[in-house]
N, C-alpha and C positions, 0 to 999 in steps of 0.2 A: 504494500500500500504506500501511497506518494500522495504529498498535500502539496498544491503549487498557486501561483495564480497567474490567470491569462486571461486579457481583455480585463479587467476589471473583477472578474470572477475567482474565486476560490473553487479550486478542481481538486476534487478527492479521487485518486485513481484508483479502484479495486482490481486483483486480478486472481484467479483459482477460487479458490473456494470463501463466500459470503454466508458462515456457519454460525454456529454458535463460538466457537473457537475465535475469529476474526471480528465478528459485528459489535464489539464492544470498541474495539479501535476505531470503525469507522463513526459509528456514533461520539465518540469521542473526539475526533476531526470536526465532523459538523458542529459539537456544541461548541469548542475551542474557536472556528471560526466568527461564531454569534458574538461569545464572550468578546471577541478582539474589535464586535464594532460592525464585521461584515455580514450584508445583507443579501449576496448571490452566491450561492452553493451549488457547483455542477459535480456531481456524484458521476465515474466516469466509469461505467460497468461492462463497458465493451470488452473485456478480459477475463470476466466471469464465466465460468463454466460449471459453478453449480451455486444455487441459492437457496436454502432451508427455510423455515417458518419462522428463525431469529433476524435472517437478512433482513426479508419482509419487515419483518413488524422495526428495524430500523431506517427504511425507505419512509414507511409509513412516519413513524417519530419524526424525523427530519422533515419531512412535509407538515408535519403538524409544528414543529419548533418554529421554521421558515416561515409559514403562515402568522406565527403569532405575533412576533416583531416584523410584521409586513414584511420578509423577506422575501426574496425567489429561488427556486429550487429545480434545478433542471438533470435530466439523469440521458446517458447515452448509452442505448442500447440500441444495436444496430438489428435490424430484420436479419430475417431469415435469408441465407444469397438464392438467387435465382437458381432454381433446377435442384436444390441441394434436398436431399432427402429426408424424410422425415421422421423422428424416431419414434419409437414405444414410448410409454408412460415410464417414468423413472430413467430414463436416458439422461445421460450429463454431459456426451458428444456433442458437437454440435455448436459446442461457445456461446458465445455472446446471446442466440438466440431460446438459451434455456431459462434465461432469467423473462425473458416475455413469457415466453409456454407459461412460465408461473403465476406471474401477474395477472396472465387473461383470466387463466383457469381459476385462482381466487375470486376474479370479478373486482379487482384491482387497479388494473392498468391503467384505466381511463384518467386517476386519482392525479395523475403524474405529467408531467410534460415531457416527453421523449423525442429524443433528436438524434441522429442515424451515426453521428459522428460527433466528437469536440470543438471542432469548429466550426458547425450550428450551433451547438448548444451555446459557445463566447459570443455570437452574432446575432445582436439586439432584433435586428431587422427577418430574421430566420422564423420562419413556424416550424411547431411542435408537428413529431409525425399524429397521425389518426390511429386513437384509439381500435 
């Protein structure tokens, strides 16, 4: 995990596994950012290849933290690539797009602002992909 900032934004990079083990550090990143004053958190999950029910509920947290001192909160998680096949339930192949499978499947996703790359998510003038 790497905390950096670009454009204006505080970028939390995630990458392998957003478990119980790991999401206390990210959570930890985002409150650290709040405390220092900033109010744009890009959570950058594009390296994630597997995400638990602890991930979540700190995706979730940081959206509620971000929301509360009028912050913004933007996550990248890139689709699925074209032609790429699609796995069984509990599959962790597949990268970056098993953090959505997750999100939808909770009835989640939509909660979030998603952008397909990092340099959307820095780029004020950018939309969020569709739920």
């Amino acid at each position: 995990m790497t905390r950096a900032e670009r454009d204006g934004w505080v970028v939390v990079t995630v990458a392998g596994e957003m478990d119980l083990i790991s999401s206390p550090a990210v959570r930890q990143n985002v409150h650290d950012a709040v405390a220092e004053g900033r109010r744009q958190v890009v959570l950058d999950l594009a390296g994630v290849r597997f995400c638990d029910s602890s991930g979540v509920g700190v995706m979730i947290g940081a959206r509620r933290l971000m929301r509360s001192c009028a912050g913004r909160l933007r996550i990248v998680l890139p689709q699925d690539a074209p032609g790429a096949p699609r796995l069984g339930a509990g599959a962790s192949a597949g990268g970056e797009a098993h953090v959505n499978r997750v999100l939808a499947a909770l009835g989640v996703r939509r909660l979030f602002e998603v952008y397909p790359d990092l340099t959307a998510a820095t780029d004020d003038s950018a939309r969020p992909l569709s739920a």
